[in-house]
N, C-alpha and C positions, 0 to 999 in steps of 0.2 A: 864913377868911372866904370866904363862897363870894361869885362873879359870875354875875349874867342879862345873857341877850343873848339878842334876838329876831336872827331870820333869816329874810330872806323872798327867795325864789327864782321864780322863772318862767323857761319857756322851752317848747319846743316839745314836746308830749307824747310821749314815747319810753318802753319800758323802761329798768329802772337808773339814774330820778332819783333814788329813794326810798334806792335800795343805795346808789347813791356817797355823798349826802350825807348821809345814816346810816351810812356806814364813814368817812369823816372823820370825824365828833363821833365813834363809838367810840374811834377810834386815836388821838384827841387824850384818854380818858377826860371826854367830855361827855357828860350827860345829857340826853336829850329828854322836858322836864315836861308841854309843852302841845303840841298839835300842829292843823293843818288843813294838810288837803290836796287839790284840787278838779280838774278838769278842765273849763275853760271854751272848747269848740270845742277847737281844736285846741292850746289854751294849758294846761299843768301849772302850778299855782301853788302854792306852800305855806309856811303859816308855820310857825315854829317857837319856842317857849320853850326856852329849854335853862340849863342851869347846870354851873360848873364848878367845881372848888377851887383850882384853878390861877390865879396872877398873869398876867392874860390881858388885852389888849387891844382892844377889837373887830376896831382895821385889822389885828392879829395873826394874828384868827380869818379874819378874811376873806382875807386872801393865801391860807391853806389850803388854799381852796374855788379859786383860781384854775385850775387843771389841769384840774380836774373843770367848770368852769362852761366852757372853753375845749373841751372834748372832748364835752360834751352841749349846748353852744349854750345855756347858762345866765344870766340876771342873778343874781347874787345877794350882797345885802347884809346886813350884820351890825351892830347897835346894841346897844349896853350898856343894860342895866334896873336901877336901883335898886332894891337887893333890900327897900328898904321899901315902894316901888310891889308890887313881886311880893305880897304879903304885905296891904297895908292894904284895898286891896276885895273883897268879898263878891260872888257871880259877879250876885246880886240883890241891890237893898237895896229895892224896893218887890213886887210882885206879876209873876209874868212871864205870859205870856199870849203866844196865837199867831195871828199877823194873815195870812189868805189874803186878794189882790188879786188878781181873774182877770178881764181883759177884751181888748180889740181896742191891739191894741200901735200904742203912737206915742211921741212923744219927748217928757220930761216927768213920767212916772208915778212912778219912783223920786224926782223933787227933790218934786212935791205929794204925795205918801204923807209922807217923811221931814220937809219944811217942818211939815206938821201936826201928825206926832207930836211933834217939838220943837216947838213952839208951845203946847203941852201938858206938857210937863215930861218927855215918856216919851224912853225912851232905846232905842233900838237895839241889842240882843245878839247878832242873825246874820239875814241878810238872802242869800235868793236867789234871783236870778230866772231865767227860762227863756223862749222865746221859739218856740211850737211850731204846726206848722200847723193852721191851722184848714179847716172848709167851703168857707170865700170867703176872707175875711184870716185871718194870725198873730196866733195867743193869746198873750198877754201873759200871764205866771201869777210872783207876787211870795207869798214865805213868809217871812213877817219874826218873831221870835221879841222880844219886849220886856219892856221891864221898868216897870211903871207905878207911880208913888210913891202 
């Protein structure tokens, strides 16, 4: 029987997050299915899907990571996935479609975009924003990827 378990790490962007904890799941024989991995200022974040064959525990997996999170200034946690979760959703089930939001940044733009598109049935599949200077104020620029039934 195999196990999923998400992994999500952040810490402060350096070389050899990506090595260390891709040479842990190696050396443990784990797979990495799904991956994102971003750079927000000065913050490295990244999820991870993985799978094992191995009788494994999440808090098992995550002591593994402890050296490694303690030596690159890492948080990082680990959750179990029902492998019937992994498996029963379709990455769409309606129409996906790609939404640009570009204006004068203030506080608020990400809850009224998201409020409306759930208020609408549409679902959120990736979502990033940026925050870049403008003429006189900072651009606001939102790229939202959705999925509409």
């Amino acid at each position: 029987m195999r196990k999923f378990f998400a992994i999500t790490s952040i810490g402060k962007d350096r070389p050899g997050i990506v090595a260390g904890v891709s040479k842990v799941l190696f050396d443990l024989g784990i797979n990495i299915e799904d991956s994102s991995m971003t750079i927000l200022r000065s913050e490295f974040s990244m999820i991870l899907i993985v799978s094992t064959g191995e009788e494994l525990e999440a808090s098992d997996l995550e002591s593994h990571f402890k050296e490694l999170a303690a030596k690159l200034g890492l948080s990082i946690s680990v959750k179990e996935i029902d492998e019937d979760e992994v498996y029963s959703k379709k990455p769409y089930s309606g129409t996906p479609y790609i939404i640009s939001v570009i204006g004068t940044d203030k506080p608020g733009i990400v809850h009224r975009v998201s409020e409306l598109l759930f208020s609408k049935g549409i679902n959120i599949t990736d979502l990033n924003t940026k925050v870049v200077p403008g003429e006189e104020t900072p651009v606001y620029t939102m790229i939202l990827e959705v999925d509409v039934p």
